[in-house]
N, C-alpha and C positions, 0 to 999 in steps of 0.2 A: 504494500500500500504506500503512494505518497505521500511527502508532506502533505499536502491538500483533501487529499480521498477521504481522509478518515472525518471531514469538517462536513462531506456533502452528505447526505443521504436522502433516500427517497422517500417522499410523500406520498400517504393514501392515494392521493389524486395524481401521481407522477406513474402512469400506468404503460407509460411508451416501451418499448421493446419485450415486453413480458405477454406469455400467450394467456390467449382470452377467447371466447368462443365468438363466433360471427356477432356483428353488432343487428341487430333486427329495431331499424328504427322507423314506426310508428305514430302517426300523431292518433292521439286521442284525447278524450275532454277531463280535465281538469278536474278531481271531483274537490265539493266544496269546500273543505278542508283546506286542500290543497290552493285554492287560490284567494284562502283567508291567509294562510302562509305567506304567499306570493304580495298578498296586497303590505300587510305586515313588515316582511322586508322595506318596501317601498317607505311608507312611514318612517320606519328605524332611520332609514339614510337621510331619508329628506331632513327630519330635526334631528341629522347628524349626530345621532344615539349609539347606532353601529351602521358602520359603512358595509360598503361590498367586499373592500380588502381585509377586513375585520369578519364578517363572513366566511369566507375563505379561507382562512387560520383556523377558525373556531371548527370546520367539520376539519381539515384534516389536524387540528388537534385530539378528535376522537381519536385516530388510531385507525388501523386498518382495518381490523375484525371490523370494531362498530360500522365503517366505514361501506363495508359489505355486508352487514347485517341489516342496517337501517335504507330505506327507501329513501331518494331525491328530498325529498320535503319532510322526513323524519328526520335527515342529517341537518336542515338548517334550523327547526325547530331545537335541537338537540343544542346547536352552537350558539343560538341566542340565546337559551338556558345558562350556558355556562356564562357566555359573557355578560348578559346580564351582573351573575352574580359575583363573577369575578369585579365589575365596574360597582359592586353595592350598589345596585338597582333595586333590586331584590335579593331575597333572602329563600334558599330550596325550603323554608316552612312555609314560608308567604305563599309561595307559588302552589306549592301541594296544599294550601290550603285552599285558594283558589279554584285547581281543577278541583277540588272536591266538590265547593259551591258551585259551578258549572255542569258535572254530571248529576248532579243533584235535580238540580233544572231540568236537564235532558232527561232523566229517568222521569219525573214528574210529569214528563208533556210525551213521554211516549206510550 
């Protein structure tokens, strides 16, 4: 190994040269979730809360496994999690307490 070699390493998302099965790409429709997600992001960056490059750290800060376990919009969900509470935005009770109030809701209206 070089001097240099042992400073690089690869990221979740640094997928080039490594085999992978045909890519089969798709469009389909968003489900709602998903582009509550989407809209969400949007907000973050506009009042400059969490950017796109802050974004992009934060999933391949998960890790590879995570990386490949979670779905597109599970990963960014996952990364404003964390940076949130990396930035004391919030706090992982705050938030678990919230999804709780929110499923709560939903079980009530289903």
């Amino acid at each position: 190994m070089t001097g240099s070699e042992h400073l690089l390493k690869r990221l979740p998302n640094d997928i080039g040269g490594l085999e992978a099965p045909k890519i089969e790409q798709t469009d389909h429709e968003l489900l709602p979730w998903e582009k509550r997600c989407h809209a969400l992001a949007d907000v973050l960056d506009f009042h400059k809360i969490i950017n796109t490059e802050e974004k992009r750290r934060g999933v391949e800060a998960l890790g590879s496994e995570m990386v490949a376990k979670l779905t597109y919009y599970e990963r960014w969900i996952a990364a404003f999690a964390n940076i949130a509470f990396q930035k004391q935005l919030i706090t992982p009770h705050e938030l678990a307490a919230k999804m709780a109030e929110v499923e709560d809701r939903w079980e009530a209206h289903s």
